[in-house]
C-alpha positions in Angstrom: 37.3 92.9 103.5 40.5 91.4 104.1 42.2 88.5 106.6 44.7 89.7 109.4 47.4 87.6 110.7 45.5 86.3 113.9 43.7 84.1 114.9 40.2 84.1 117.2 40.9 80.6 119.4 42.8 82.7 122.3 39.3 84.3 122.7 37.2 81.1 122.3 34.4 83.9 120.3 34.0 82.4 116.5 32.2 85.3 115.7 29.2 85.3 113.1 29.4 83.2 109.6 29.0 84.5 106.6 25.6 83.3 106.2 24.6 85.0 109.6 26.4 88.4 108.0 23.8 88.3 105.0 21.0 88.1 106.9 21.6 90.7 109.5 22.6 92.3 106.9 19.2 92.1 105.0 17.4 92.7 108.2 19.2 95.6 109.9 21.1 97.3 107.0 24.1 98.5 106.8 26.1 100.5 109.2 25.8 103.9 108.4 23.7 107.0 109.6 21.1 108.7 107.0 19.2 111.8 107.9 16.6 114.2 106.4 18.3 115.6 103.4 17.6 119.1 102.1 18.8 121.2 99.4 21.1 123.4 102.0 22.3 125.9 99.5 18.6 126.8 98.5 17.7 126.6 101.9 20.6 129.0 103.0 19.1 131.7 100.4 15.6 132.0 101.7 17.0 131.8 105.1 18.9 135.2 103.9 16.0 136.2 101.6 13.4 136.1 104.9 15.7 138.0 107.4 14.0 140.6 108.6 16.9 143.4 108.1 17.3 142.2 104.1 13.7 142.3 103.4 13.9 145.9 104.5 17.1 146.3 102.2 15.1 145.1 99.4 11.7 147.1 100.5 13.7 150.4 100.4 15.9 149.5 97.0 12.5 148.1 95.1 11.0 151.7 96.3 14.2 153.8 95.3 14.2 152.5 91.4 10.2 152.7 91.0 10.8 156.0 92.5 13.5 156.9 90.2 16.9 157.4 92.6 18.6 154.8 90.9 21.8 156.1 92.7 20.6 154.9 96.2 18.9 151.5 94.5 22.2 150.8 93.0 24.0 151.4 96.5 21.2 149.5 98.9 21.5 146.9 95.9 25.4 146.5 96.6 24.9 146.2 100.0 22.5 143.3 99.6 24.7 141.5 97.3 27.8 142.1 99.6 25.9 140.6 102.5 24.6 138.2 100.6 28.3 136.7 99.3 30.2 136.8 102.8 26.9 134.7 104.1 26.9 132.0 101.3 30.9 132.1 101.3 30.9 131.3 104.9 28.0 129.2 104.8 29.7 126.9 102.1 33.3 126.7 104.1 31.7 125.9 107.2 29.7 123.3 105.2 32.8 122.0 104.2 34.6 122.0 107.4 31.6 119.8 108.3 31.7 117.3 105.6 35.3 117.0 106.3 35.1 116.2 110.0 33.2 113.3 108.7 35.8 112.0 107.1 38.0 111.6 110.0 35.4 108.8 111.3 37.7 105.4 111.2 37.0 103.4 107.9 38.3 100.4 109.2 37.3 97.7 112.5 38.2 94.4 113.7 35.6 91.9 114.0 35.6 88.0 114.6 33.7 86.2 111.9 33.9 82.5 110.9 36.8 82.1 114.2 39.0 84.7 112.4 39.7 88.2 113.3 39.3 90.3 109.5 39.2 93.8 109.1 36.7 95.5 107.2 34.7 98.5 106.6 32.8 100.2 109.4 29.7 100.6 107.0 29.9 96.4 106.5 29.3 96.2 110.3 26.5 94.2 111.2 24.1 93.4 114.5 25.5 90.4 116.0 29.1 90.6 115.0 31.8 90.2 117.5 33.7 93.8 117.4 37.6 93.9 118.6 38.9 97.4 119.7 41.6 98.0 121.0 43.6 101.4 122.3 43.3 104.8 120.3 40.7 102.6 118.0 37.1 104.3 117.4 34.2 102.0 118.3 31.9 102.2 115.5 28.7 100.6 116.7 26.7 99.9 120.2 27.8 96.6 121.6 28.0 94.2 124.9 31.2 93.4 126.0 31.5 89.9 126.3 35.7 90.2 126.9 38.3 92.3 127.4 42.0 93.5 129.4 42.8 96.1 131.3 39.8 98.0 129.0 38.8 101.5 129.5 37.5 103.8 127.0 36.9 108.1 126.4 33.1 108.4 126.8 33.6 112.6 126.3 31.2 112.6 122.8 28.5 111.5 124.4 28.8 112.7 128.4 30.9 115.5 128.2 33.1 113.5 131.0 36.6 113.6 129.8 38.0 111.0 131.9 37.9 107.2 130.8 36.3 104.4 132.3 37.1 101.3 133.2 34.9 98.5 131.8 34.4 95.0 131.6 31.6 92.7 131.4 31.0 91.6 134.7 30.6 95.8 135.5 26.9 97.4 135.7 27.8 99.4 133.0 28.9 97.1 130.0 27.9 98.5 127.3 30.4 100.2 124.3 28.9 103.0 121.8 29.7 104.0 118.6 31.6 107.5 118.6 33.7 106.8 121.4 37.6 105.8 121.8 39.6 103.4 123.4 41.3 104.7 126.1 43.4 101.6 127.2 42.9 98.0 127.0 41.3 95.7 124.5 37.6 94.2 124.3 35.1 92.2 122.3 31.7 93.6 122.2 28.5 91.5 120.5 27.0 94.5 118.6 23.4 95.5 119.3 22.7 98.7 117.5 24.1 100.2 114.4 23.6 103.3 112.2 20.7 105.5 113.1 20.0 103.0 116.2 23.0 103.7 118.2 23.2 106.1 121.0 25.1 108.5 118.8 22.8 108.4 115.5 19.4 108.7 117.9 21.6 112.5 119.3 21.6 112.9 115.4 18.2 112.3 114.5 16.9 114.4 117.2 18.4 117.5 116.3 16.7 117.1 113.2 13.6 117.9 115.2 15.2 121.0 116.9 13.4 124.3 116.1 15.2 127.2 115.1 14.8 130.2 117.5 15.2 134.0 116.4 18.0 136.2 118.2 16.7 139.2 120.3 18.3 141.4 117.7 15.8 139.8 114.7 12.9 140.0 117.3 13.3 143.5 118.0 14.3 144.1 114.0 10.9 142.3 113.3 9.0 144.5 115.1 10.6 147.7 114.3 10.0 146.7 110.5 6.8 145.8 111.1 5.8 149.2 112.8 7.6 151.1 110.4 6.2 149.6 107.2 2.9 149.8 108.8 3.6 153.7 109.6 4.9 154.0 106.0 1.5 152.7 104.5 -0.2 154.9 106.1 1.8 158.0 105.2 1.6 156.8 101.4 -1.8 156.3 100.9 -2.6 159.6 103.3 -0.3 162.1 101.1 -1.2 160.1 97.6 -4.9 160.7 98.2 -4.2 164.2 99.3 -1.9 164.7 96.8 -4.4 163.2 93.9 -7.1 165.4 96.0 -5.3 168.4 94.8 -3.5 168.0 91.3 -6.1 165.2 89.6 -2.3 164.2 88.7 -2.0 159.9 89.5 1.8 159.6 88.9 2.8 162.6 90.3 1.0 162.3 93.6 2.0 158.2 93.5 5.9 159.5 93.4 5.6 161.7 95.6 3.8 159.9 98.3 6.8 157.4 97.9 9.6 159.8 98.4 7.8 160.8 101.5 7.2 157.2 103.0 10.9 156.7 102.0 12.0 159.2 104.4 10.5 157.1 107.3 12.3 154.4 106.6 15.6 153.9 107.9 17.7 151.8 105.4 20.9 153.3 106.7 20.5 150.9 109.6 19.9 147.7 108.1 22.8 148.6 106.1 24.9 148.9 109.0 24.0 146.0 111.1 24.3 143.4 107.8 27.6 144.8 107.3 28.8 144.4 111.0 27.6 141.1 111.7 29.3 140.0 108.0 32.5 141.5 108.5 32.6 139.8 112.3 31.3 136.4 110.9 34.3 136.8 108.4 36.9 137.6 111.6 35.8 134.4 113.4 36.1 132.3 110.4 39.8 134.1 109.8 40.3 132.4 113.5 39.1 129.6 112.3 36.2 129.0 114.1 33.5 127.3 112.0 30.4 130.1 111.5 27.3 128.8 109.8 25.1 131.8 110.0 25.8 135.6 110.8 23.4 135.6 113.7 26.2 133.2 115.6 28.1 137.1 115.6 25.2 138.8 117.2 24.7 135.7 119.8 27.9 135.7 120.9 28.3 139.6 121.6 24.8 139.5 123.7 26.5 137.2 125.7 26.7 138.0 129.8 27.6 134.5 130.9 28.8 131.3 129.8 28.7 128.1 131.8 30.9 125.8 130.5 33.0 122.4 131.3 36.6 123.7 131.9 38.6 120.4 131.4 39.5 120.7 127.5 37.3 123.9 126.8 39.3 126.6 129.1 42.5 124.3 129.9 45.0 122.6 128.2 43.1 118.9 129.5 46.6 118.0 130.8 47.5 117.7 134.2 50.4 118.9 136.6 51.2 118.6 140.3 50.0 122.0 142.2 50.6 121.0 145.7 52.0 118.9 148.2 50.7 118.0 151.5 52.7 116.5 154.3 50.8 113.9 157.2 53.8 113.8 159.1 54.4 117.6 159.8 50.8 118.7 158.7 52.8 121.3 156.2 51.8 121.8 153.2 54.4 122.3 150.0 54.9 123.9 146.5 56.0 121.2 144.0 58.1 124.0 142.2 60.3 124.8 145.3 63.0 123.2 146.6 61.8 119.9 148.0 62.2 118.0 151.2 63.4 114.8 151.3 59.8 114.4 153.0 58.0 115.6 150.0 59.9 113.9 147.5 59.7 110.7 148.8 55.7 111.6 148.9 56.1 111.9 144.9 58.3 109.1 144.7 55.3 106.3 146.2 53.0 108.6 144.6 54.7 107.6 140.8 55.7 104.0 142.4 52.0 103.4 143.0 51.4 104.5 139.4 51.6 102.8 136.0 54.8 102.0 135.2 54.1 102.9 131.7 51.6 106.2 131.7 49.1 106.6 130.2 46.9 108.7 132.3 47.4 112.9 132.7 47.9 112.4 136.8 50.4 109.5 136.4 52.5 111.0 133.7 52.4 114.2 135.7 53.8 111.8 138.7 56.4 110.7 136.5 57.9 113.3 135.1 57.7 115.2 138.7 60.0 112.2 139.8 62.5 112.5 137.1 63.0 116.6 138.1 64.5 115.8 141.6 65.8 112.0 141.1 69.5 111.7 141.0 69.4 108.0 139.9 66.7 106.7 138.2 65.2 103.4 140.3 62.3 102.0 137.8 64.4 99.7 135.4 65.9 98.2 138.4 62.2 97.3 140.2 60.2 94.6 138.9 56.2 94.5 139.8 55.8 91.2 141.6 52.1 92.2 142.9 49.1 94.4 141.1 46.0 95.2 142.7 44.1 97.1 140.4 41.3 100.1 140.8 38.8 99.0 142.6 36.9 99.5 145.8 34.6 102.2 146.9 36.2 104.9 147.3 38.5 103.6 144.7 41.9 102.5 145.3 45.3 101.0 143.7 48.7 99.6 145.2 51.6 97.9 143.0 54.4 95.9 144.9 57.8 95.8 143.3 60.8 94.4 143.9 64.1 94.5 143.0 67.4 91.9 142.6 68.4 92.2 146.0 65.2 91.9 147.5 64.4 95.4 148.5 60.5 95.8 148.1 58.0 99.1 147.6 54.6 98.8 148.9 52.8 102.0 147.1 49.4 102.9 147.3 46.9 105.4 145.6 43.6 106.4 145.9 40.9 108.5 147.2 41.8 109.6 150.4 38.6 108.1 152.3 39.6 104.6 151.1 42.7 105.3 153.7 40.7 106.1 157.0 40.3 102.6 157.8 43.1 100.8 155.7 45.6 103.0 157.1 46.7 103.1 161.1 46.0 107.0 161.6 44.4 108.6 164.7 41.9 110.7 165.3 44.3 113.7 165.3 45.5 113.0 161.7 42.5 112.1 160.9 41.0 115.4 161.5 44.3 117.4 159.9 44.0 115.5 156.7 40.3 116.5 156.4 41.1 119.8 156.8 43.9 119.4 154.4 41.7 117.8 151.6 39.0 120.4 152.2 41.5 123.8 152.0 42.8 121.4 148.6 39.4 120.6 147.3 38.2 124.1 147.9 41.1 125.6 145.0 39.2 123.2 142.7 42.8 120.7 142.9 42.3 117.2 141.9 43.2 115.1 145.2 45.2 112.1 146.0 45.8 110.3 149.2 49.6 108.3 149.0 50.9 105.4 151.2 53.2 103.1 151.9 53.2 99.6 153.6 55.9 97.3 154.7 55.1 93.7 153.6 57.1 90.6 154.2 56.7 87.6 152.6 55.0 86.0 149.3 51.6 85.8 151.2 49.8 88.5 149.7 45.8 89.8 150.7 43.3 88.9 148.7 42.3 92.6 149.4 44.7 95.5 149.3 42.6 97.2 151.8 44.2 94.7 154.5 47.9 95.6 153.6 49.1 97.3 156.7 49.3 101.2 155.1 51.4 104.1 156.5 49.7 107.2 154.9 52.2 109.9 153.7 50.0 112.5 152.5 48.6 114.0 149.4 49.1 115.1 146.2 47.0 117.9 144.0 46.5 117.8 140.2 45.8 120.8 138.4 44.7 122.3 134.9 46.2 124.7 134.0 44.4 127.7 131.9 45.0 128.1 128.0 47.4 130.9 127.3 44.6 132.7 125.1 41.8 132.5 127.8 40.9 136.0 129.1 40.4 137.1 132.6 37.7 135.5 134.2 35.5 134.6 137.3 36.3 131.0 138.0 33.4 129.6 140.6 34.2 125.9 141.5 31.0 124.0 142.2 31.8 121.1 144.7 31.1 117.7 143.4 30.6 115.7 146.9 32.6 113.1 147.4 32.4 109.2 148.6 32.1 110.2 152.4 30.8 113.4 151.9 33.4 114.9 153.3 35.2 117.2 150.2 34.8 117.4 146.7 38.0 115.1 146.1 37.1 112.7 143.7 35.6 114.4 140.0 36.8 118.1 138.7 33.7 120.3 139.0 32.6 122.0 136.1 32.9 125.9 136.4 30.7 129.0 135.9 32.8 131.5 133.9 32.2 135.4 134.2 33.5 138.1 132.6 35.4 141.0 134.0 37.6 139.6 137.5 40.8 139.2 137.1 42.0 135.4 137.0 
């Protein structure tokens, strides 16, 4: 534990004393997850021991050497240990891929103890402290947040959701969890759960509790092995009492009746399918793609669908302008053509009601999209004078700047519902843009309604939603596919949206088929 160079007063939070440390300490341990241990290595043999294709391996090798083919025992015997290798080898890298994703957990927090802000080790976190995070910091434990600016934070470990969200305590939602990331911002959170108590260590506990299912493949392998050694008994006690019937010979009828019942079983194909799945579990680690068993092989090519959140998964989780719309001529436009002086003054309030320092994938996309067609860059000579943050249902955001000479830019962002009764639109444009948001929506774009108001004076609203708006149009976000993803069926499914009029305001998540062309 160690001191920092700040000090807690500009918060007014003093944070827990030491005394107050030990005693959470004693009654709520330390901050660290502990689950049901087992001896994985021993566990991964009989897990390779018990499959149903190596007990027939080791059923027809066991019967080859009492029988005296040693040849074919020594070869089923080679194929057992071969199997047997690439499974432990992969099972102990993948084991220590694991162990090393651990590692990249954050050591270090901030908290607030005794009115200064130390750092010290996530472990040493205890209930009651007063936790600081702040952007790209890991939050180590569940908390309340009792302050914080501008804060937003990358909830994707525990709902999927890639896109932050904007907290604070005076929000429904203020609560922080351990595993997540700050997005933006800063905050100071009282923590409530640590360990195996947080939202995160509950997920782990419970998959302790998750039963192991068998493939189709072992089922069916079961049950052929079953009847076959079934049919095999039979066929060795039948010819080794006939046999015995007719020479009075024990080990001669005993060896033959287990050549025979040897010929019903099919080792060749346990062989083959332990070989396979091996050799493919060794191709997907060689892409390095963590493989903890061979049936992952076999579960993976019985595949038919996969359903699948795209953002991330199937794109790069970056996003770019797609398309343009137009209120004015009701045209619709290409960002990668030639633009108008229509459309790129569309992108230029579109950026202007952005942040002027980026940080989300729409906004940077904004930006950049400005810089392409710009002549002279405007920002350094535009100061913001007036913020209204996101807010509102649907959501909406306008920045006023201004620069030396008094020239101001009104710019406005949001969804495009917020704009039906902040903006002066008739019923006309009010049906085109519908249309136009609905044709977007329907491609699976990411939609954005832009406007512009002209605003005299130092007066400002209290609410941006009485600013006297001029809607320009819209602007679509898309994601585009990774390079290595196949074709594919890609079958939007419509989030509904604040009026229920288009799916404008999340990214579905997609149903991915095989076989159609992108």
């Amino acid at each position: 534990m160690y001191s920092l160079i700040m000090s807690a007063d500009q918060f007014n939070i003093p944070g827990l004393t030491t005394e107050q440390v030990l005693l959470a300490r004693e009654k709520y341990g330390q901050n660290t997850s502990s689950y049901r241990q087992e001896n994985n290595f021993w566990a991964a043999v009989k897990r390779i021991i018990k499959d149903p294709m190596m007990l027939l391996l080791l059923t027809a090798a066991s019967i080859y050497f009492i029988s005296g083919k040693t040849g074919d025992g020594f070869f089923l015997s080679a194929a057992i240990v071969f199997q047997t290798s690439i499974s432990l080898y992969q099972y102990s890298r993948s084991k220590n891929a694991l162990e090393k994703l651990k590692d990249l957990s954050q050591p270090h927090c901030k908290v607030i103890r005794n009115a200064e802000v130390i750092a010290i080790k996530s472990s040493e976190l205890v209930v009651g402290d007063s936790l600081m995070v702040e952007e790209g910091t890991s939050i180590t434990a569940d908390g309340i947040i009792v302050h914080s600016n501008d804060f937003s934070v990358n909830e994707s470990v525990l709902t999927g959701e890639s896109l932050s969200v904007a907290k604070d305590k005076t929000t429904k939602d203020n609560m922080v969890f351990s595993g997540t990331t700050v997005a933006s911002g800063l905050a100071i959170a009282t923590i409530t759960a640590i360990g195996n108590e947080t939202k995160l260590g509950k997920i782990g506990t419970s998959l302790q509790d998750i039963k192991e299912e068998r493939t189709p493949l072992e089922i069916q392998i079961a049950n052929f092995v079953k009847k076959m050694a079934i049919a095999g008994a039979l066929v060795f006690i039948l010819v080794w009492v006939i046999n015995y019937w007719h020479s009075r010979d024990l080990l001669s009828s005993l060896l033959q009746s287990l050549t025979l019942a040897m010929s019903i079983l099919p080792e060749e194909i346990p062989v083959a399918f332990t070989t396979f799945m091996a050799l493919g579990a060794w191709r997907l680690m060689k892409l390095g793609i963590v493989v903890k068993q061979m049936k992952t092989v076999e579960t993976l090519g019985s595949a038919t669908v996969i359903c699948t959140d795209k953002t991330g998964t199937l794109t790069e989780n970056r996003m770019s302008l797609a398309r343009l719309y137009l209120l004015s001529s009701n045209e619709f436009s290409n960002p990668e053509e030639p633009l108008s002086p229509e459309a790129q003054d569309l992108i230029r309030y579109a950026m202007w009601a952005s942040e002027p320092i980026p940080f989300d994938p729409m906004e940077t996309a904004l930006h950049q999209s400005y810089q392409s067609f710009s002549p002279e860059d405007e920002r350094p000579s535009y100061k913001m004078i007036r913020e209204y943050p996101l807010g509102g249902k649907p959501p909406l955001m306008t920045h006023i700047f201004e620069n030396q000479n008094g020239n101001r830019i009104v710019a406005a962002k949001g969804a495009p519902e917020a704009f039906f009764s902040a903006s002066s639109m008739n019923p006309e444009e009010k049906k085109q843009l519908i249309a136009a948001i609905d044709s977007m929506a329907a491609e699976g774009f990411r939609v954005l309604a832009v406007a512009s108001a002209d605003f005299k004076g130092n007066d400002f609203p209290d609410r941006q939603e009485e600013l006297p708006f001029q809607l320009k149009g819209l602007v679509a976000f898309y994601d585009p596919p990774k390079k290595n993803i196949g074709k594919c069926w890609m079958i939007f499914i419509p989030r509904v949206s604040w009026l229920k009029l288009s799916p404008v305001i999340m990214l579905p998540p997609l149903l991915l088929l095989p076989g159609k062309p992108d």
